[in-house]
C-alpha positions as CSV (number, residue, x, y, z in Angstrom):
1,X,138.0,104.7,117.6
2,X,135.9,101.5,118.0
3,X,134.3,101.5,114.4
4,X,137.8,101.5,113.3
5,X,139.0,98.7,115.5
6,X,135.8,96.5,114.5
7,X,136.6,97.0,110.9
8,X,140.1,96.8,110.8
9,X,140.0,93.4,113.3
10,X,136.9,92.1,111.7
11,X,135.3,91.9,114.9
12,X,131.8,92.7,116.7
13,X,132.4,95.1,119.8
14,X,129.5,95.9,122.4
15,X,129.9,98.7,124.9
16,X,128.1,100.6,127.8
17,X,127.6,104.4,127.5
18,X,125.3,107.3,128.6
19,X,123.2,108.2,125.7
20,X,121.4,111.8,125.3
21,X,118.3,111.9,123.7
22,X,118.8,113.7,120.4
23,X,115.4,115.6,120.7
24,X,115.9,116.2,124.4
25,X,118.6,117.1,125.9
26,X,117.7,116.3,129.7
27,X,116.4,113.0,128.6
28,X,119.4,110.1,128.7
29,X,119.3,106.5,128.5
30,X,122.2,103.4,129.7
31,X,123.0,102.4,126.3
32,X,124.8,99.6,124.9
33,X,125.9,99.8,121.4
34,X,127.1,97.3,119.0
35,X,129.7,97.7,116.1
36,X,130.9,95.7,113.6
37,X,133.2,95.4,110.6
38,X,130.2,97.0,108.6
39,X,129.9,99.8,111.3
40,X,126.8,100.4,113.4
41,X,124.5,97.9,114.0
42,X,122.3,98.8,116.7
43,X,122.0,100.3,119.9
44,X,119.7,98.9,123.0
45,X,118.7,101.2,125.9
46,X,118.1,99.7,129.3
47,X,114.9,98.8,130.5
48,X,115.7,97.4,134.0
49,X,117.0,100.0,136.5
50,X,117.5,99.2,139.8
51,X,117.9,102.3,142.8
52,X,118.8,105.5,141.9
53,X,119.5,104.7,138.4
54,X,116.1,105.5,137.3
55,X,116.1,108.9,138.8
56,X,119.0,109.5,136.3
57,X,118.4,107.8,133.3
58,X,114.9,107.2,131.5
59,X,114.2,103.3,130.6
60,X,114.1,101.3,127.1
61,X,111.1,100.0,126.1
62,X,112.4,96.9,124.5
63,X,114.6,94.0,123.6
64,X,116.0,94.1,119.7
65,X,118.0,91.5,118.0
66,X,120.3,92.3,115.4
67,X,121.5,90.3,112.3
68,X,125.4,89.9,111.8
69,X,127.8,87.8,109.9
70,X,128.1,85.9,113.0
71,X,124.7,85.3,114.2
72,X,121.9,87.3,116.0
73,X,123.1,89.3,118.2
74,X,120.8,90.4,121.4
75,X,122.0,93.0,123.8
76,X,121.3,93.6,127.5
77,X,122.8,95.9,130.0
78,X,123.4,94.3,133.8
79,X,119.9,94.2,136.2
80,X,118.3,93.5,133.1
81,X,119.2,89.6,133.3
82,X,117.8,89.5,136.8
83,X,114.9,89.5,134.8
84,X,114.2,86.1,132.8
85,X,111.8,87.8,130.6
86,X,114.1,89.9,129.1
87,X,116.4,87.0,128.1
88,X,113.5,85.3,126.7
89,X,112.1,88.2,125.0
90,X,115.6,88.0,123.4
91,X,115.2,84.4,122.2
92,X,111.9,84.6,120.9
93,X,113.7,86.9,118.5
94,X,116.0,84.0,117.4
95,X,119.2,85.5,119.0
96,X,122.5,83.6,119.4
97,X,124.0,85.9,121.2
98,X,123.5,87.6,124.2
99,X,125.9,90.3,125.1
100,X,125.5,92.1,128.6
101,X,128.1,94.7,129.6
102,X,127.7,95.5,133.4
103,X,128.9,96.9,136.9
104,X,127.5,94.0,138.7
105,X,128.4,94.9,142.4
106,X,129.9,92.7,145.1
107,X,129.3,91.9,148.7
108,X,132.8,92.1,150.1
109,X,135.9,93.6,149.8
110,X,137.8,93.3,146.2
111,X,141.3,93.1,148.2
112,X,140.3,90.1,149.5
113,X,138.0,88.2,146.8
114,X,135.5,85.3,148.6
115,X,134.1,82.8,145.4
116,X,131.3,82.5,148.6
117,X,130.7,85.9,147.6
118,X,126.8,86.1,148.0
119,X,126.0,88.8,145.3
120,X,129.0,87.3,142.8
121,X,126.5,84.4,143.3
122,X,123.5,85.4,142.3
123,X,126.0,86.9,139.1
124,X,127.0,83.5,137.9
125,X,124.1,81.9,138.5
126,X,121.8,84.2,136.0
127,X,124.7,83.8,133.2
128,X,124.5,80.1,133.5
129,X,120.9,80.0,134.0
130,X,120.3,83.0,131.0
131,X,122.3,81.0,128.6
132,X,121.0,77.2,129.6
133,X,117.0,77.8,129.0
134,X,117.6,79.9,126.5
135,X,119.8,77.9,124.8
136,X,122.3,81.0,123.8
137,X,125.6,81.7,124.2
138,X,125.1,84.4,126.6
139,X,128.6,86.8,126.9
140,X,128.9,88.8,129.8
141,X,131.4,91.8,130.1
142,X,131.5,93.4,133.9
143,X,133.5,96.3,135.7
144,X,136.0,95.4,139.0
145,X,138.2,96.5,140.8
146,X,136.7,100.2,143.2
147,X,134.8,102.7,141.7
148,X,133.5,105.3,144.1
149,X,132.6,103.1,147.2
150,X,131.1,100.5,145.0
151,X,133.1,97.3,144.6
152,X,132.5,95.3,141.5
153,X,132.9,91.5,141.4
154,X,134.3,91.1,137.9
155,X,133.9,87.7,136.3
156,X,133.4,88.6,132.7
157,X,132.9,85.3,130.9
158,X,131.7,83.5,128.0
159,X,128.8,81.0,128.4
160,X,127.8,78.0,126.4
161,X,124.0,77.8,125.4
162,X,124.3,74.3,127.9
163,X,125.0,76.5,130.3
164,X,128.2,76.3,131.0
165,X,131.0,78.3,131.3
166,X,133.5,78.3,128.9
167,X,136.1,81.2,129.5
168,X,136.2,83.6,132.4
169,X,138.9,86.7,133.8
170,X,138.2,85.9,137.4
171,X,137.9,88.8,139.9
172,X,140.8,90.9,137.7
173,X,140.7,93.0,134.2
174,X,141.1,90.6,131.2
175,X,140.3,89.6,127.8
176,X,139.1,85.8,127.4
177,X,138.4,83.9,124.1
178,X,136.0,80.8,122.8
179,X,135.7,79.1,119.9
180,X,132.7,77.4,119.0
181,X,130.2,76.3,116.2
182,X,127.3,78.7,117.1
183,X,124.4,76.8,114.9
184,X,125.4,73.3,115.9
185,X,126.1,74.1,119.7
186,X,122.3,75.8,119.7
187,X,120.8,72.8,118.2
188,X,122.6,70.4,120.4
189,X,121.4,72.7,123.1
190,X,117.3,72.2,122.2
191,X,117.5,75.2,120.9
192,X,115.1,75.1,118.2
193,X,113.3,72.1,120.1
194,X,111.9,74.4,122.9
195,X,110.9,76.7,120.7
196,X,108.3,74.2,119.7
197,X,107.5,72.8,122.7
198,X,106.6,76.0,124.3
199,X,102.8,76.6,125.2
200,X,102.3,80.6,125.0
201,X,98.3,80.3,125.6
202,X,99.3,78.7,129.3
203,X,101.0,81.8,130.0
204,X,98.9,84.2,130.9
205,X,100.2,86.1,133.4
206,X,103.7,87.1,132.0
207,X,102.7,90.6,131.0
208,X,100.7,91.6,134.3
């Protein structure tokens, strides 16, 4: 049981699931859920869906942030950080944290792992990217191996609000650990700074 593991390690856990809608039963959502040593926090349900995934599951409708003994936690769920607004939408809220399970996919074959890989790519460069102008340690957990005749790319890692990696498993399964001070590596980050600095009445075309 997770809420027992959270409590009993004094940890935060975030993971994927399928969610049914308690008033409908044919409605689901691609949920992510976050426990703690307190128990539930908060659940987020996926706004971006990419393919077929939205002929299964209907969409969020937004981004929450939730307060923990460790910082703000944000959640996301995989295509949504194609997407900088979402990230954003997740730093306007103050977050510190970005978690992001995922099944991000790859191009190739996983019994012969290419770091060219072109869609493995595109991964690493959102989490770097996600984390540096947001100025967030942005965590990303993601599937590998086969599943079906989908091959996942792995590379679950840990990402430092300059954008920069700090911990990752690779192409294989694996747990990997950072330590860090959250508020000082934020503020050394610009953090705070470019939330100032930012102009929202030049943006006027972001919701259309």
């Amino acid at each position: 049981n997770l809420f027992e593991k959270a409590k009993a390690n004094d940890i935060y856990i975030v993971w994927g699931m399928t969610e049914r809608d308690a008033d409908d039963a044919n409605v689901l959502y691609n949920s992510a859920v976050l426990v703690g040593p307190e128990g539930f926090v908060g659940k987020y349900r996926k706004v971006h869906q990419p393919g077929c995934e939205s002929q299964i599951y209907t969409h969020g409708t937004s981004f929450d942030v939730f307060d923990t003994a460790i910082g703000k936690i944000g959640l996301m769920i995989c295509y949504d950080k194609a997407f900088p607004e979402s990230a954003r939408e997740l730093y306007c809220q103050y977050a510190d944290i970005i978690c992001v399970p995922a099944a991000w996919p790859m191009a190739g074959d996983p019994s012969a792992p290419d770091d060219n890989d072109p869609i493995l790519g595109i991964y690493n460069m959102y989490d770097l990217t996600r984390a540096g102008e947001n100025a967030v340690f942005f965590i990303s957990c993601n599937q590998c191996g086969t599943a079906g005749t989908i091959n996942y790319c792995g590379h679950s890692r840990i990402t430092h609000p300059f954008g920069m990696e700090m911990a990752c498993t690779g192409w294989g399964e694996g747990i990997v650990y950072a330590e860090a001070d959250i508020v000082e590596s934020i503020t050394m980050a610009g953090g705070p700074a470019v939330r100032l600095d930012r102009h929202v009445e030049a943006y006027s075309h972001i919701n259309k």
